[in-house]
N, CA and C atoms of all chains as a GROMACS GRO file, in nm:
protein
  567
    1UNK      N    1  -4.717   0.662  -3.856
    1UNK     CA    2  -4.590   0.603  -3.902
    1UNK      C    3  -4.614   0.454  -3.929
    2UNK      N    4  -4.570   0.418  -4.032
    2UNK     CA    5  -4.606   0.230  -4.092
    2UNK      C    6  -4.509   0.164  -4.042
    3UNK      N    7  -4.560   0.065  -3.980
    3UNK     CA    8  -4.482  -0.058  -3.930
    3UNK      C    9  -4.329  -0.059  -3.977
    4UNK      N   10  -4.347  -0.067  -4.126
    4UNK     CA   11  -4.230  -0.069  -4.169
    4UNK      C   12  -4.124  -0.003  -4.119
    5UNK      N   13  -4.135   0.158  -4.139
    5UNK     CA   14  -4.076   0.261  -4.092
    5UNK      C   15  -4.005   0.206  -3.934
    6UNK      N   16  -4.067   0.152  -3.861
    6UNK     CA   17  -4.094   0.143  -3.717
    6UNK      C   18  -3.966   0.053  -3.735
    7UNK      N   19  -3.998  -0.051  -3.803
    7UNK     CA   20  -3.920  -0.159  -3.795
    7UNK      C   21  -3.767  -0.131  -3.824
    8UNK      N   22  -3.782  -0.004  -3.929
    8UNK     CA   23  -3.633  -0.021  -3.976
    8UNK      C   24  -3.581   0.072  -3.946
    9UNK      N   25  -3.642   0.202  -3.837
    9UNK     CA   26  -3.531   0.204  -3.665
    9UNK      C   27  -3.531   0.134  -3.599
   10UNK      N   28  -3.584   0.049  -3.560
   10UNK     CA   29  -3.562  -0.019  -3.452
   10UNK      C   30  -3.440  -0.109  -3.480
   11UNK      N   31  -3.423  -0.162  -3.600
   11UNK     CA   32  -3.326  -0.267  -3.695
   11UNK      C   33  -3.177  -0.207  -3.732
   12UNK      N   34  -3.221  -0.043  -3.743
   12UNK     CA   35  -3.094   0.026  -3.777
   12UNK      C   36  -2.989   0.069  -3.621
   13UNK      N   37  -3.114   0.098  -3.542
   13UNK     CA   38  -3.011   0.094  -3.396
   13UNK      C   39  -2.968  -0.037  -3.324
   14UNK      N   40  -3.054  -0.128  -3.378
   14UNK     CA   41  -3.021  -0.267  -3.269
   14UNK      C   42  -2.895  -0.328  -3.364
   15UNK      N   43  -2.883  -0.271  -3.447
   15UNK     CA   44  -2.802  -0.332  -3.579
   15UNK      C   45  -2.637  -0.244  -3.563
   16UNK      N   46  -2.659  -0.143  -3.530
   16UNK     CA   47  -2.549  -0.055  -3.505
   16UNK      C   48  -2.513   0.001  -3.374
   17UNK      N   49  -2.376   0.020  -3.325
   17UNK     CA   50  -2.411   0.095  -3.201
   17UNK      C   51  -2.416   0.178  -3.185
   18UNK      N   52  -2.351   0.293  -3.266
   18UNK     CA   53  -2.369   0.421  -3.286
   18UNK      C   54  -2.451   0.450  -3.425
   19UNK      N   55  -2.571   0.533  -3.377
   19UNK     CA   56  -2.684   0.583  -3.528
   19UNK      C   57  -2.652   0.695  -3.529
   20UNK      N   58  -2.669   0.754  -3.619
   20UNK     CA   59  -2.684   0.902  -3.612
   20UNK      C   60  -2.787   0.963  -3.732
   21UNK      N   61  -2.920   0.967  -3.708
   21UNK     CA   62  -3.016   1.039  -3.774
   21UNK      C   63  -2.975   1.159  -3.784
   22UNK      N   64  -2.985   1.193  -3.901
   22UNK     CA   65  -2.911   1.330  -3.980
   22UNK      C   66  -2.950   1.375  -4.117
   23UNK      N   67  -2.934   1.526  -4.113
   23UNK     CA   68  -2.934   1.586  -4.267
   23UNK      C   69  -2.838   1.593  -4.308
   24UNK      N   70  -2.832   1.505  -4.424
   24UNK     CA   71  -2.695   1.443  -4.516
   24UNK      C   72  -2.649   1.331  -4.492
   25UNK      N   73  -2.511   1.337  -4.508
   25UNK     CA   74  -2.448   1.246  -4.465
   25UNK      C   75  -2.310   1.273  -4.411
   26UNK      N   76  -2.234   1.159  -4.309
   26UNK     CA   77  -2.118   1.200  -4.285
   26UNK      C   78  -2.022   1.270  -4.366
   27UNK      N   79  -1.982   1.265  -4.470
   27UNK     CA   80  -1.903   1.320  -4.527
   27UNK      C   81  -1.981   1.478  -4.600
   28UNK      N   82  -2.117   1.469  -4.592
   28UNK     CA   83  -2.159   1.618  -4.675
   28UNK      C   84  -2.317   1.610  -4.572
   29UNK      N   85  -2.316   1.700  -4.462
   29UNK     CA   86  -2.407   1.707  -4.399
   29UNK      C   87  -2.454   1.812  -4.413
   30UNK      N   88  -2.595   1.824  -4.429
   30UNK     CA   89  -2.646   1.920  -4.499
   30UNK      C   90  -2.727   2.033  -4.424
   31UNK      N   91  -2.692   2.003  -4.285
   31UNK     CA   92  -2.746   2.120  -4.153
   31UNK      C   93  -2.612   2.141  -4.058
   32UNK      N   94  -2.639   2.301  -4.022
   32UNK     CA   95  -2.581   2.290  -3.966
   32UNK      C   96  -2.596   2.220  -3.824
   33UNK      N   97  -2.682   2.180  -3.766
   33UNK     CA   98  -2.702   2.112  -3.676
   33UNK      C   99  -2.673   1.922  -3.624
   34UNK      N  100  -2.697   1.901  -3.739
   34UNK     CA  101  -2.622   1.782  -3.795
   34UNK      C  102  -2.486   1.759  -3.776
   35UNK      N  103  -2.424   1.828  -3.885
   35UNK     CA  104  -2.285   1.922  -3.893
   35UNK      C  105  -2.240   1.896  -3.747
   36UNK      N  106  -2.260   1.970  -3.665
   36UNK     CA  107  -2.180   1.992  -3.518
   36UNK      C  108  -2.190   1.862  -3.441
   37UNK      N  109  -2.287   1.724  -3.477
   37UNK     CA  110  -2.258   1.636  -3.400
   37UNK      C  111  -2.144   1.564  -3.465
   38UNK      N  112  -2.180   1.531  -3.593
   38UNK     CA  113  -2.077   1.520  -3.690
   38UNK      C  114  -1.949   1.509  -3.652
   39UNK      N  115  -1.904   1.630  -3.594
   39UNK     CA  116  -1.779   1.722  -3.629
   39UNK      C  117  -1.728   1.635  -3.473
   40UNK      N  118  -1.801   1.627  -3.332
   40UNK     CA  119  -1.816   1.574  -3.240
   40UNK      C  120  -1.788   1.457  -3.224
   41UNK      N  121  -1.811   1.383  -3.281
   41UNK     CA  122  -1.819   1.230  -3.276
   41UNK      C  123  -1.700   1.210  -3.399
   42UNK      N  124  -1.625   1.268  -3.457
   42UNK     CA  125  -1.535   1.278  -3.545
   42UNK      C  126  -1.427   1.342  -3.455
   43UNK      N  127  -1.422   1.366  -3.382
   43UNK     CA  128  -1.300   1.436  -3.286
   43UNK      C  129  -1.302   1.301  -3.181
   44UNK      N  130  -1.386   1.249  -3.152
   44UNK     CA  131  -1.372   1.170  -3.049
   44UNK      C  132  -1.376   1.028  -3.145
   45UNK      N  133  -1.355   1.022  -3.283
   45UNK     CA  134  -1.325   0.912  -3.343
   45UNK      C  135  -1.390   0.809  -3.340
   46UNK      N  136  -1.536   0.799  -3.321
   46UNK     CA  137  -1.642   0.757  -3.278
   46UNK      C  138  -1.683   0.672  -3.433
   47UNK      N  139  -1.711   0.549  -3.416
   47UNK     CA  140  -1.717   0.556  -3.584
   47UNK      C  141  -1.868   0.504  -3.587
   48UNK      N  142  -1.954   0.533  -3.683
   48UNK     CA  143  -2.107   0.527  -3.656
   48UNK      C  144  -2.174   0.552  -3.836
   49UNK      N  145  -2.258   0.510  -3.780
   49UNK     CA  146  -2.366   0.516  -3.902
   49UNK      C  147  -2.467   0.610  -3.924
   50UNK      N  148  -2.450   0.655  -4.029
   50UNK     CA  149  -2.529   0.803  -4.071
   50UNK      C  150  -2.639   0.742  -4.147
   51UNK      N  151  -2.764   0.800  -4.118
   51UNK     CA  152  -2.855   0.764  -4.169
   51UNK      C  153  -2.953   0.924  -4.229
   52UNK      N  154  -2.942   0.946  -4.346
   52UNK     CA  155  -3.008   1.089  -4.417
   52UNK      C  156  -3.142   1.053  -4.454
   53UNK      N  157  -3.204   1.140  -4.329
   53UNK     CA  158  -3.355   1.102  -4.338
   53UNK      C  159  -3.437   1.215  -4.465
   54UNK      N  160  -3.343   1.298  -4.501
   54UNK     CA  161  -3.407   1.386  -4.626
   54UNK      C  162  -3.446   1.303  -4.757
   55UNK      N  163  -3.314   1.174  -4.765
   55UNK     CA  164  -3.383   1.082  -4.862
   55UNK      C  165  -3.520   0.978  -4.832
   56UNK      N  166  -3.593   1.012  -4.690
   56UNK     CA  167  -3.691   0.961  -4.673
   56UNK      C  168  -3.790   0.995  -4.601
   57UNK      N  169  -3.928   1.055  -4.705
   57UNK     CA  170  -4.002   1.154  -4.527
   57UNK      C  171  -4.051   1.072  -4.487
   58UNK      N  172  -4.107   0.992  -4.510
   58UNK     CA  173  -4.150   0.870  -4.416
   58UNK      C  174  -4.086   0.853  -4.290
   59UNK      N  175  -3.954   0.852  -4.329
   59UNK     CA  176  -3.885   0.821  -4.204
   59UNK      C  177  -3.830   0.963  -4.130
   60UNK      N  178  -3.791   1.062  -4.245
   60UNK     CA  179  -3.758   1.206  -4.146
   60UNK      C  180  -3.902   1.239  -4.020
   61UNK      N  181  -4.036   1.216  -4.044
   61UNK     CA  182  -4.148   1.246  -4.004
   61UNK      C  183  -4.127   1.105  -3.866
   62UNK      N  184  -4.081   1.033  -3.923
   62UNK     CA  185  -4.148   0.911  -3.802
   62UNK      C  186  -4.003   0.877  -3.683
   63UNK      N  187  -3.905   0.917  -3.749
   63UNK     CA  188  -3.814   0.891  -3.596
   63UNK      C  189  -3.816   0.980  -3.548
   64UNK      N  190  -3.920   1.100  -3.538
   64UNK     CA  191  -3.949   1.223  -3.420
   64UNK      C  192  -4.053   1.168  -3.338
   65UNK      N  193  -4.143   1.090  -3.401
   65UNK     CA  194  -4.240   1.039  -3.344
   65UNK      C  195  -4.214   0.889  -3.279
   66UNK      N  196  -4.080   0.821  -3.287
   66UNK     CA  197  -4.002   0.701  -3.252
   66UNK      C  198  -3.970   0.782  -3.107
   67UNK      N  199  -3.917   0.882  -3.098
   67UNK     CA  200  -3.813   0.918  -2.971
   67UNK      C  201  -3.886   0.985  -2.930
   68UNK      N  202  -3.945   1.060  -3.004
   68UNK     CA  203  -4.079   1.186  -2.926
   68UNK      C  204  -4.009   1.266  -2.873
   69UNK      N  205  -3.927   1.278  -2.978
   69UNK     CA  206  -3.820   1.402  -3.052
   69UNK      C  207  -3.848   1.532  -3.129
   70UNK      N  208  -3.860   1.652  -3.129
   70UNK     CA  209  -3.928   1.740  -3.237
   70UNK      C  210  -3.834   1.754  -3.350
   71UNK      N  211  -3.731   1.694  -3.339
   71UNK     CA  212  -3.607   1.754  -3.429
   71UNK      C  213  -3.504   1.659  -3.485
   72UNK      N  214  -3.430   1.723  -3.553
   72UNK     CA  215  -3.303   1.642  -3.648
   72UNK      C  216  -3.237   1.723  -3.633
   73UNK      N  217  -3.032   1.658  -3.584
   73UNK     CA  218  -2.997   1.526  -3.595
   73UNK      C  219  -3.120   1.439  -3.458
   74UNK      N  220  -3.059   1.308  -3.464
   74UNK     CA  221  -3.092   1.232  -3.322
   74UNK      C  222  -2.976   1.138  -3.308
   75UNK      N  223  -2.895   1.113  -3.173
   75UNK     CA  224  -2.780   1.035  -3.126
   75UNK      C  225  -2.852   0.891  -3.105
   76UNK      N  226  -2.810   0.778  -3.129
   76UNK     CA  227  -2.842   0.661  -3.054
   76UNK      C  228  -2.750   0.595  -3.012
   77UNK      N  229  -2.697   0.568  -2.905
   77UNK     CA  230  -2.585   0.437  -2.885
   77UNK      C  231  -2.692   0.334  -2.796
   78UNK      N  232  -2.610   0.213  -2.876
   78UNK     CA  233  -2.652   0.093  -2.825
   78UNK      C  234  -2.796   0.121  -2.764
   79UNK      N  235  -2.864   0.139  -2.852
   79UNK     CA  236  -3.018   0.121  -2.933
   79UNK      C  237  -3.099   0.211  -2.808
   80UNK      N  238  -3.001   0.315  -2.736
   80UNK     CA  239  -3.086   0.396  -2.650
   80UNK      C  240  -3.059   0.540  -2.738
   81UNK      N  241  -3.171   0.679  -2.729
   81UNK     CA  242  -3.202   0.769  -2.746
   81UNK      C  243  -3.065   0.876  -2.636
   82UNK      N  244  -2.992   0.927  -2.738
   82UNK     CA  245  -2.900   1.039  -2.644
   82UNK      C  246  -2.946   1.159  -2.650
   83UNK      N  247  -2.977   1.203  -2.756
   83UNK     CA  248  -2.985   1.330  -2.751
   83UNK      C  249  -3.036   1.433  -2.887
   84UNK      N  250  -3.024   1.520  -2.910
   84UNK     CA  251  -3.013   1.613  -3.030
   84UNK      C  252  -2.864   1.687  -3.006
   85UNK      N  253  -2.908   1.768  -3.106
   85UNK     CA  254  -2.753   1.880  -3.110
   85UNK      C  255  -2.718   1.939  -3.000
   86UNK      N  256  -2.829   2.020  -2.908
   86UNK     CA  257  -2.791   2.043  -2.793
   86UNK      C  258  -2.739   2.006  -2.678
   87UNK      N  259  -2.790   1.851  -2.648
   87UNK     CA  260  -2.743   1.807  -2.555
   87UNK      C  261  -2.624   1.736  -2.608
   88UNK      N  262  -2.608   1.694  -2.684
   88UNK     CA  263  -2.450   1.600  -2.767
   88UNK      C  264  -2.346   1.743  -2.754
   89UNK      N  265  -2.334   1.855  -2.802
   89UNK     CA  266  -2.284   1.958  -2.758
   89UNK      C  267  -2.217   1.965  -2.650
   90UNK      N  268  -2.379   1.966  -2.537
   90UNK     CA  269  -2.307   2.011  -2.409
   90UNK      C  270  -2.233   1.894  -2.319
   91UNK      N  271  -2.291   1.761  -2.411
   91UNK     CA  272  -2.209   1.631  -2.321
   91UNK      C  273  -2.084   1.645  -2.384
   92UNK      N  274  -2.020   1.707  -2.504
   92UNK     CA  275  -1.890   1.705  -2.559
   92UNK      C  276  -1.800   1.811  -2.474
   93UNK      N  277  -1.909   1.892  -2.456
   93UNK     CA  278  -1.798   2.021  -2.459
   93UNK      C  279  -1.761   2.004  -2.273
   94UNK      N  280  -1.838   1.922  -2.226
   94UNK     CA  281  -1.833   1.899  -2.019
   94UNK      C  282  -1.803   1.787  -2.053
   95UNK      N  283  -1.735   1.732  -2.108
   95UNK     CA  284  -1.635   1.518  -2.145
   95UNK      C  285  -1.728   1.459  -2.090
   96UNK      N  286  -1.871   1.498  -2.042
   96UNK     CA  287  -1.966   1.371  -2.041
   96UNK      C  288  -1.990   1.293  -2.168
   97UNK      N  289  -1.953   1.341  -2.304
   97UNK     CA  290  -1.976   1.253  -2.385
   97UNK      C  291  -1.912   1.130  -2.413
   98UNK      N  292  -1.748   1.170  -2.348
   98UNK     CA  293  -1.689   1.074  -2.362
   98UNK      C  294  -1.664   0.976  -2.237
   99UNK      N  295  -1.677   1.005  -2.144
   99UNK     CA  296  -1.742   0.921  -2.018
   99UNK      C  297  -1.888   0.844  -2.064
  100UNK      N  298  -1.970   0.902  -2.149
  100UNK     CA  299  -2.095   0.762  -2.196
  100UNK      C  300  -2.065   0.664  -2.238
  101UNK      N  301  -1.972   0.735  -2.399
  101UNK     CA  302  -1.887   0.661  -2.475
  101UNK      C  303  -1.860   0.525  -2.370
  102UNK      N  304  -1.719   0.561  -2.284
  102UNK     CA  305  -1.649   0.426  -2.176
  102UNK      C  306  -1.731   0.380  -2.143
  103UNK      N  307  -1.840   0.449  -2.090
  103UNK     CA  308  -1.941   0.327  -2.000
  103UNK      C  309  -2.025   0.249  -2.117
  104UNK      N  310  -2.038   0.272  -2.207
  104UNK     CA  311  -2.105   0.195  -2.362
  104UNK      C  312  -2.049   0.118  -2.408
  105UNK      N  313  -1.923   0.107  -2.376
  105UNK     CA  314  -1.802   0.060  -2.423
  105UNK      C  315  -1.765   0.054  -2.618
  106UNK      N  316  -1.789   0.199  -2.618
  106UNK     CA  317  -1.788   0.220  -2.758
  106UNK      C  318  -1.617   0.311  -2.760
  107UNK      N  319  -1.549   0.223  -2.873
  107UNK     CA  320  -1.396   0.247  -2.891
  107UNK      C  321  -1.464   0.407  -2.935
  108UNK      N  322  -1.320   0.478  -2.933
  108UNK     CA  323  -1.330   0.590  -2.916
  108UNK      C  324  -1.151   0.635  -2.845
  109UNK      N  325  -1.159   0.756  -2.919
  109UNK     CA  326  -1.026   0.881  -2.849
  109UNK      C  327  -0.987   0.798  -2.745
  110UNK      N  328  -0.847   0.794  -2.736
  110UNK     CA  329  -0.800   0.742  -2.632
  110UNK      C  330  -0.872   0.630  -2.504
  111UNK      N  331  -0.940   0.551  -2.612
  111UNK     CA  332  -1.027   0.469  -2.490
  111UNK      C  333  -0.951   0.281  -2.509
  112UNK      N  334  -4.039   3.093  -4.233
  112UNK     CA  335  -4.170   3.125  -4.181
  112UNK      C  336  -4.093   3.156  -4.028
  113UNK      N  337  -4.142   3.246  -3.969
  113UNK     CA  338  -4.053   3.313  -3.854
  113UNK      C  339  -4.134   3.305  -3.722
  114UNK      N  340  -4.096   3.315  -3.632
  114UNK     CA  341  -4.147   3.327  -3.475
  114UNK      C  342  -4.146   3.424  -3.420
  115UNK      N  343  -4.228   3.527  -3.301
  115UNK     CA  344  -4.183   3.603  -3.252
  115UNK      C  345  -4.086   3.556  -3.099
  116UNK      N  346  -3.991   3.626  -3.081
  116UNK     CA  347  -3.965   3.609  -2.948
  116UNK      C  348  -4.009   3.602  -2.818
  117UNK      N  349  -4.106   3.705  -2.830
  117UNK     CA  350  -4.224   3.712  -2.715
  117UNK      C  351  -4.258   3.569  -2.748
  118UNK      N  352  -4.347   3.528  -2.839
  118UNK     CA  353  -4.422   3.431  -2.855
  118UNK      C  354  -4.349   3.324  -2.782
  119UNK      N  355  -4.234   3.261  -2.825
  119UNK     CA  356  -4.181   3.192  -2.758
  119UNK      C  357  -4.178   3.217  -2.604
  120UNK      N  358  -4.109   3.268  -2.547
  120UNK     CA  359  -4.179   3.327  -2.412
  120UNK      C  360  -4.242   3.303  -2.342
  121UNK      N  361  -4.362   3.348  -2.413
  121UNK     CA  362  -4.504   3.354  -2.340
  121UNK      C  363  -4.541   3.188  -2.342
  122UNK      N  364  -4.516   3.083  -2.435
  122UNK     CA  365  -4.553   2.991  -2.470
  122UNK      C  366  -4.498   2.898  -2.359
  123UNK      N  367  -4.325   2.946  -2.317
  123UNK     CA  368  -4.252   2.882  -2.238
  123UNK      C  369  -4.313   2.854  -2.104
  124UNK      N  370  -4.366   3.019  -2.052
  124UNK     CA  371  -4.380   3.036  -1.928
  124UNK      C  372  -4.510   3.019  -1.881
  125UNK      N  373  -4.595   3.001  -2.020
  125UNK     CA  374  -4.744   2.944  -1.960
  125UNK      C  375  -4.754   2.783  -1.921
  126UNK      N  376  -4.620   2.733  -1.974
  126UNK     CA  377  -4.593   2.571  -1.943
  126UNK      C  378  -4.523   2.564  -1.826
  127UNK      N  379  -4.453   2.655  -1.800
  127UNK     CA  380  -4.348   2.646  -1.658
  127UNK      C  381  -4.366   2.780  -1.578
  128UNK      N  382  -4.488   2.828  -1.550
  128UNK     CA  383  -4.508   2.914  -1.492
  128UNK      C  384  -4.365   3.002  -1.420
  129UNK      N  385  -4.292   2.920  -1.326
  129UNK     CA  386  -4.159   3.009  -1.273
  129UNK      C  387  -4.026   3.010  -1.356
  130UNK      N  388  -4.076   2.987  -1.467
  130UNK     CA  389  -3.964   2.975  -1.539
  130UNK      C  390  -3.865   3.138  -1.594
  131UNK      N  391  -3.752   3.129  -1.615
  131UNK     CA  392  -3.658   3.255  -1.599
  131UNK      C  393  -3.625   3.173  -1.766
  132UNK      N  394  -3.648   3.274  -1.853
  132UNK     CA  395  -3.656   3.235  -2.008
  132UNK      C  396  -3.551   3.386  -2.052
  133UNK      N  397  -3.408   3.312  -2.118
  133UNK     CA  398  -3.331   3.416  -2.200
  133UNK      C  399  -3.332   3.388  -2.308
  134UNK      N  400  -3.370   3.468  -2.397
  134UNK     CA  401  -3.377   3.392  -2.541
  134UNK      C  402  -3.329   3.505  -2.632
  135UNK      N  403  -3.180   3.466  -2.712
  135UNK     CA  404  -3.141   3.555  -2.852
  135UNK      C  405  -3.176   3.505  -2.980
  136UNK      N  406  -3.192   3.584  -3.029
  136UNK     CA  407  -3.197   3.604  -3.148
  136UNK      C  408  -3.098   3.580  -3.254
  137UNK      N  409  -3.028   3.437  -3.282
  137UNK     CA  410  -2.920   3.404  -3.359
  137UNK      C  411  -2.848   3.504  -3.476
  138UNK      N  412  -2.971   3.476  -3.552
  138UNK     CA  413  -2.943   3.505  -3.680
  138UNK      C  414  -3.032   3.627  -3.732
  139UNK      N  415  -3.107   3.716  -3.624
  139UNK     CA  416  -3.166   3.847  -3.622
  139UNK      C  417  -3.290   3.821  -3.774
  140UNK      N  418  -3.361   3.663  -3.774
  140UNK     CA  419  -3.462   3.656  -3.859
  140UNK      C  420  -3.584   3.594  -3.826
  141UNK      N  421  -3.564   3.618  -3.657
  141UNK     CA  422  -3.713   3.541  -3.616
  141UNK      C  423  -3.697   3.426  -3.655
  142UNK      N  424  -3.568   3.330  -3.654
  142UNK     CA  425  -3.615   3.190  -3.677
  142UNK      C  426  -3.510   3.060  -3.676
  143UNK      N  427  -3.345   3.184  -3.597
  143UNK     CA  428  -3.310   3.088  -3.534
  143UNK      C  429  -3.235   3.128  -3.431
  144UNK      N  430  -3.279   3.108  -3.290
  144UNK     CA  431  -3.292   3.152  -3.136
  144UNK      C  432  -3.177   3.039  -3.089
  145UNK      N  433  -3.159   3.106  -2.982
  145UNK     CA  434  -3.085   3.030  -2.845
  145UNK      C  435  -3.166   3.072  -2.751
  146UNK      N  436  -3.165   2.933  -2.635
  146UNK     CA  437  -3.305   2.980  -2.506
  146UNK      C  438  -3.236   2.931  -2.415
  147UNK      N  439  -3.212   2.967  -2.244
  147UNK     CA  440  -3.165   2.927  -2.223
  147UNK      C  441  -3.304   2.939  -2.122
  148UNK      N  442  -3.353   2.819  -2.036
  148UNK     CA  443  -3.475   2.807  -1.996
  148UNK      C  444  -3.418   2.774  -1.818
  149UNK      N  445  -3.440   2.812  -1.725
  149UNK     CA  446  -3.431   2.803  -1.592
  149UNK      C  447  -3.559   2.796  -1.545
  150UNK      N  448  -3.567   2.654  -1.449
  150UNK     CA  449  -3.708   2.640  -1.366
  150UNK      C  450  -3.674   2.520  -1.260
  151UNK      N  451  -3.752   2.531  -1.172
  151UNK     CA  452  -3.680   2.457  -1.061
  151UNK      C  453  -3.810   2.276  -1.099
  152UNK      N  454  -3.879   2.298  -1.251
  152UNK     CA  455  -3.940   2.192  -1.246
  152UNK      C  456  -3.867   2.092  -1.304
  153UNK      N  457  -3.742   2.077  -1.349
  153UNK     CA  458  -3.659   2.071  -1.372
  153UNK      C  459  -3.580   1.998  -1.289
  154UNK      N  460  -3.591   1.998  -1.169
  154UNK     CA  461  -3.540   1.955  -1.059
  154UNK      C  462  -3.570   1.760  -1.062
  155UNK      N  463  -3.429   1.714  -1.043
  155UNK     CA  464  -3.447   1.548  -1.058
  155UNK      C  465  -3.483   1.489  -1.232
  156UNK      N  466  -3.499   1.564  -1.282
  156UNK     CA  467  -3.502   1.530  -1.442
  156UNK      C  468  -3.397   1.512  -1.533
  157UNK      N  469  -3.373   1.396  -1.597
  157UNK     CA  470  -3.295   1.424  -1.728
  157UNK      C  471  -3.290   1.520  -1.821
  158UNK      N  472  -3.172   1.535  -1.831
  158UNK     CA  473  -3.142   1.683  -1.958
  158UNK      C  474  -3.235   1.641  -2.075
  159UNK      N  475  -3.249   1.500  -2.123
  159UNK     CA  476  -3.352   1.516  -2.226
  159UNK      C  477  -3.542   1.549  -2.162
  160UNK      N  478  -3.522   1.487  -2.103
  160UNK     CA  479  -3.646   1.524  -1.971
  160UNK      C  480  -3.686   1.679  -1.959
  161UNK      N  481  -3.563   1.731  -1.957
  161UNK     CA  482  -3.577   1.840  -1.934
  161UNK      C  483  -3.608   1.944  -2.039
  162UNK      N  484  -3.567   1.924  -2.166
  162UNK     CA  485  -3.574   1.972  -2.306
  162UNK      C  486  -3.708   1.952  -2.359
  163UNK      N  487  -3.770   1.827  -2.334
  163UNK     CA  488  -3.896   1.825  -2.407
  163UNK      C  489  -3.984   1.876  -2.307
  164UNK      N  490  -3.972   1.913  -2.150
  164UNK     CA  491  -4.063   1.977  -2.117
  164UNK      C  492  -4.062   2.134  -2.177
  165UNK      N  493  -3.996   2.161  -2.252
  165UNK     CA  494  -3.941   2.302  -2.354
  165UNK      C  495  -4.008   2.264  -2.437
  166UNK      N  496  -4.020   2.147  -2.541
  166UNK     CA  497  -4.027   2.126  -2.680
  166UNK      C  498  -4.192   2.117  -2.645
  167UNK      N  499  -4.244   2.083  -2.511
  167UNK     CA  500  -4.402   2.020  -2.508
  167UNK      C  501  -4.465   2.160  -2.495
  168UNK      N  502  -4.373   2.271  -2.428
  168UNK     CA  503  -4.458   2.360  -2.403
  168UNK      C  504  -4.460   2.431  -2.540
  169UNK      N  505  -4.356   2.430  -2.603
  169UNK     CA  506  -4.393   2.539  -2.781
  169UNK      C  507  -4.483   2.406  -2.873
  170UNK      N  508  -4.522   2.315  -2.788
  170UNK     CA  509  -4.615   2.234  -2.884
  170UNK      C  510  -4.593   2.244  -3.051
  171UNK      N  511  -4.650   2.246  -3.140
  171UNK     CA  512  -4.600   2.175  -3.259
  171UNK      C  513  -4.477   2.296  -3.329
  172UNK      N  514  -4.512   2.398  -3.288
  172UNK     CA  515  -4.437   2.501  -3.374
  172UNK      C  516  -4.261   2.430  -3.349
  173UNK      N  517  -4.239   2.313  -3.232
  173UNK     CA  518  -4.095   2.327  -3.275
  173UNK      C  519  -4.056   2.239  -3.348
  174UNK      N  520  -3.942   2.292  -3.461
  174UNK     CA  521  -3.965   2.182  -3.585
  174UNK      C  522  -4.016   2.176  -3.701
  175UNK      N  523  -4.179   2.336  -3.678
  175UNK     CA  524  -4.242   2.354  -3.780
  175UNK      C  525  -4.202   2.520  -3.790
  176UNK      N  526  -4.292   2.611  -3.747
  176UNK     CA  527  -4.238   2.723  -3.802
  176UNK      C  528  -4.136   2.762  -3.732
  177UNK      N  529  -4.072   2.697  -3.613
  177UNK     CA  530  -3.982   2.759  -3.536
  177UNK      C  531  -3.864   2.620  -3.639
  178UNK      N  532  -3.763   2.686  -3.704
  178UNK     CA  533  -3.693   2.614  -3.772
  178UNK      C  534  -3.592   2.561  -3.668
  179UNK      N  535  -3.493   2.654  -3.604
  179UNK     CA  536  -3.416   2.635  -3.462
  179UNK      C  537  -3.368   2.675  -3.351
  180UNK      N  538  -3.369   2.582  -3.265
  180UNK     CA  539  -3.405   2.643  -3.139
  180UNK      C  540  -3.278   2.625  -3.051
  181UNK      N  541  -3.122   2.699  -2.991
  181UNK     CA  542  -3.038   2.616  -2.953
  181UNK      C  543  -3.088   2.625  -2.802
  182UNK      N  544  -3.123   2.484  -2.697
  182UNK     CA  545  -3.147   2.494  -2.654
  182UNK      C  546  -3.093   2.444  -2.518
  183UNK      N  547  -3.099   2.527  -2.383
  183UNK     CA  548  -3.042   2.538  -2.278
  183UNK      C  549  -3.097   2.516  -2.170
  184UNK      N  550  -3.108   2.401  -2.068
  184UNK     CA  551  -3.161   2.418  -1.959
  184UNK      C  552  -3.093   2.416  -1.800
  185UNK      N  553  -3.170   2.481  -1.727
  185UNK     CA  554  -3.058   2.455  -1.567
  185UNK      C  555  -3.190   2.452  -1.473
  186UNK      N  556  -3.178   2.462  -1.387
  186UNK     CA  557  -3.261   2.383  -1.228
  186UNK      C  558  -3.240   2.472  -1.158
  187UNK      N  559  -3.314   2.538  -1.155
  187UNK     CA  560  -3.331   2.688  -1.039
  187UNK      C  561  -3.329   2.652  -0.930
  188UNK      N  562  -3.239   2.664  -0.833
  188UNK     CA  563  -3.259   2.675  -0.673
  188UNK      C  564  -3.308   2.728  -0.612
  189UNK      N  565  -3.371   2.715  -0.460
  189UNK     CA  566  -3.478   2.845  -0.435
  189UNK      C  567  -3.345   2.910  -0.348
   0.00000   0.00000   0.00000
């Protein structure tokens, strides 16, 4: 993975507090796996930045190898590694997601 | 490009020897599973902690021919 690449996750999470590495984009996500964090962080009103790594293999290939992650989507708040689909899921569906949320102090559903 | 189920399995439990591995068959095409993985190595680990000791044991296939994997872990008690 080239420096570059490196640089501009590291720039896109320290830059945002919520990332969300994904196929597509918020409004037309193009997995379903994607899709369901999506849909997640849109119920809990979470407002965040989509980043569609299909428009870049450089970068679809290198933020697996950033998190040492095998997969897409990937969660970041406040420039730490949350999760994939599975675990964003199961922190939604047990309100640990939104208990991170408060302690992140990222606005959000009734916060 | 598809997986067998066994394969997965066998792949799981040669990484987590006591591991209790349920795994369906989503979409009945070899290639997109739910696992739900129980092992007491697991024990004191983060849920992401806990996932890539899953993702380390199917080594590269996850991601490559294994397209998706929904995946489940818990902490076996003795």
């Amino acid at each position: 993975m080239t420096d570059q690449t490196t640089q501009m996750i590291q720039s896109t999470i320290d830059e945002n507090s919520v990332v969300l590495f994904m196929k597509g984009s918020k409004e037309m996500p193009q997995c379903g796996f994607s899709s369901a964090v999506v849909n997640a962080l849109a119920y809990l009103e979470v407002d965040f930045k989509d980043v569609n790594v299909l428009e870049d293999g450089e970068l679809r290939d290198g933020i697996k190898v950033f998190s040492d992650w095998p997969t897409i989507p990937q969660l970041y708040v406040k420039g730490e590694f949350v999760g994939g689909c599975d675990i964003v899921k199961e922190m939604f569906e047990s309100g640990e997601l939104t208990d991170y949320l408060k302690e992140k102090q990222i606005p959000h559903k009734n916060s | 490009m598809a997986m067998e189920q066994s394969e997965i399995e066998r792949l799981i439990k040669a990484s987590l020897p006591d591991a209790e591995v349920e795994i369906i068959d989503l979409a009945g095409d070899n290639n997109h599973f739910s696992a739900h993985v129980t092992s007491s190595t697991f024990e004191g680990k983060t849920r992401i902690q806990q996932h890539k000791m899953v993702y380390d044991a199917l080594g590269d296939k996850m991601g490559g021919i294994l397209h998706a994997l929904a995946l489940k872990t818990s902490i076996k008690k003795d």
